[in-house]
BATOR-686449 format. One record per residue (C-alpha): residue in three letters; residue number from 1; z, y, x. Coordinates in pm, 1 decimal, padded with zeros to 6 digits. Each point is the difference from the previous one (the first is absolute). Layout:
BEGIN
+-----+-----+----------+----------+----------+
:  aa :   i :       zz :       yy :       xx :
+-----+-----+----------+----------+----------+
: Ala : NUM :        Z :        Y :        X :
...
+-----+-----+----------+----------+----------+
// end
This chain:
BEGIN
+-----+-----+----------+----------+----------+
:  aa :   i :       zz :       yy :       xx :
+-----+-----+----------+----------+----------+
: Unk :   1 :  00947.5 :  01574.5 : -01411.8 :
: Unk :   2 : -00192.6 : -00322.8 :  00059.0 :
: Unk :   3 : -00306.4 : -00025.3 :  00235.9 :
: Unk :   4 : -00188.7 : -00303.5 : -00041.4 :
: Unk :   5 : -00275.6 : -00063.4 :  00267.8 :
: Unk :   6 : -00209.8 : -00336.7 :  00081.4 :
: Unk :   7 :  00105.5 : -00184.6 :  00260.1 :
: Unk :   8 : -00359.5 :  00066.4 :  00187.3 :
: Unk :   9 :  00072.9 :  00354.3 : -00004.3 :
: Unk :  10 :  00345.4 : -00018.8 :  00167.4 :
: Unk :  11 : -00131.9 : -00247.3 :  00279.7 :
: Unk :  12 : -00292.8 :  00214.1 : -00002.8 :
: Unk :  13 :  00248.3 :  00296.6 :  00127.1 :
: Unk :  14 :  00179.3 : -00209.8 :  00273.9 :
: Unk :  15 : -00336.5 : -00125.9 :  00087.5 :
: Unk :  16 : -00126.2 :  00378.1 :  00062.3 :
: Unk :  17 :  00329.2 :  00110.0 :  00205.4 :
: Unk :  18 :  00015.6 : -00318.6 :  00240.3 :
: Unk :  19 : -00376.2 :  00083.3 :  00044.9 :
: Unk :  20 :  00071.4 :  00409.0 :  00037.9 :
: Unk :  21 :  00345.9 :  00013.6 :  00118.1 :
: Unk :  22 :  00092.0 : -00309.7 :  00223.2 :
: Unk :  23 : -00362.2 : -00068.1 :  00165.7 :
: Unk :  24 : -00049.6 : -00318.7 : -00210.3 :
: Unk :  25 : -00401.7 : -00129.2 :  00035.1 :
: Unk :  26 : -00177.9 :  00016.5 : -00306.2 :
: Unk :  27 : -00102.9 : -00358.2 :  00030.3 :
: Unk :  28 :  00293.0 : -00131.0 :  00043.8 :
: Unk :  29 :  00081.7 :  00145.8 : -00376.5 :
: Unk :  30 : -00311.8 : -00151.9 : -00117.9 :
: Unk :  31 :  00130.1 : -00329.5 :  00166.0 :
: Unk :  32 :  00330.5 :  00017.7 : -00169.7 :
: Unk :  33 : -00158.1 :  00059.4 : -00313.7 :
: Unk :  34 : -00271.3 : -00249.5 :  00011.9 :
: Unk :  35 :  00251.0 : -00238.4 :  00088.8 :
: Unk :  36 :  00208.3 :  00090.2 : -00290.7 :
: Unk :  37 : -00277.3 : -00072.9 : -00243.3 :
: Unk :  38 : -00070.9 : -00293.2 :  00180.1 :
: Unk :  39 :  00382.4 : -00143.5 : -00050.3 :
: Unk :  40 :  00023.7 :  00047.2 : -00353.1 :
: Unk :  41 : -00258.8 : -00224.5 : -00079.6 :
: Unk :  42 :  00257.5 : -00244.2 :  00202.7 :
: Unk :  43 :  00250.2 : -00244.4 : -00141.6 :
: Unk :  44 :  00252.5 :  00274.0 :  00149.9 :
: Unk :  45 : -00124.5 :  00219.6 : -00294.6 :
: Unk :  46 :  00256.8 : -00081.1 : -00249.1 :
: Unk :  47 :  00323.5 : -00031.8 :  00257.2 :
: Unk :  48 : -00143.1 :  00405.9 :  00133.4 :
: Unk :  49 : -00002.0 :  00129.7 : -00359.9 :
: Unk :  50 :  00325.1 : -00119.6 : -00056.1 :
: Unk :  51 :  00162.4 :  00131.6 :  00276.9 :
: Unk :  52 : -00198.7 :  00321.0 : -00043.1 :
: Unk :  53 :  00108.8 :  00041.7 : -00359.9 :
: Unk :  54 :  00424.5 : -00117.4 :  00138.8 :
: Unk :  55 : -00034.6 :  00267.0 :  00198.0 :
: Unk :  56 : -00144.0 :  00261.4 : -00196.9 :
: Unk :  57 :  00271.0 : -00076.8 : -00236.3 :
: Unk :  58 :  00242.1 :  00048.7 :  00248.3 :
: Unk :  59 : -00139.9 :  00338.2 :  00164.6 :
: Unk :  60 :  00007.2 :  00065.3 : -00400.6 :
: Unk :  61 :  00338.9 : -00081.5 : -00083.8 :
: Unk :  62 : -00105.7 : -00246.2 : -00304.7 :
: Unk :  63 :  00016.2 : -00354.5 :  00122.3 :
: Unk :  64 : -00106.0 : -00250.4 : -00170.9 :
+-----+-----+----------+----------+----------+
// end
């Protein structure tokens, strides 16, 4: 069986157990994510969605 969930709604999860579980602040996970957004709209945009993709394919078993 194959589960296929966005990306936001995984992070989304980690972001709600650091916040619930390990006493993370809530702005600092606002901070991370702004500054997310804020690097892809970087040159380092293309060299992060390459890596992110290698290693998907890796956890994945299908490299590329």
């Amino acid at each position: 069986m194959t589960v296929s969930l966005p990306l936001v709604v995984v992070l989304g999860f980690f972001a709600w157990g650091a916040i619930k579980f390990l006493g993370v602040r809530t702005w600092i996970v606002v901070l991370i994510a702004l500054f997310g957004f804020w690097l892809s709209h970087t040159f380092l945009a293309p060299a992060i969605e390459s890596g992110t993709r290698s290693g998907v394919g890796v956890v994945n078993g299908s490299h590329d």
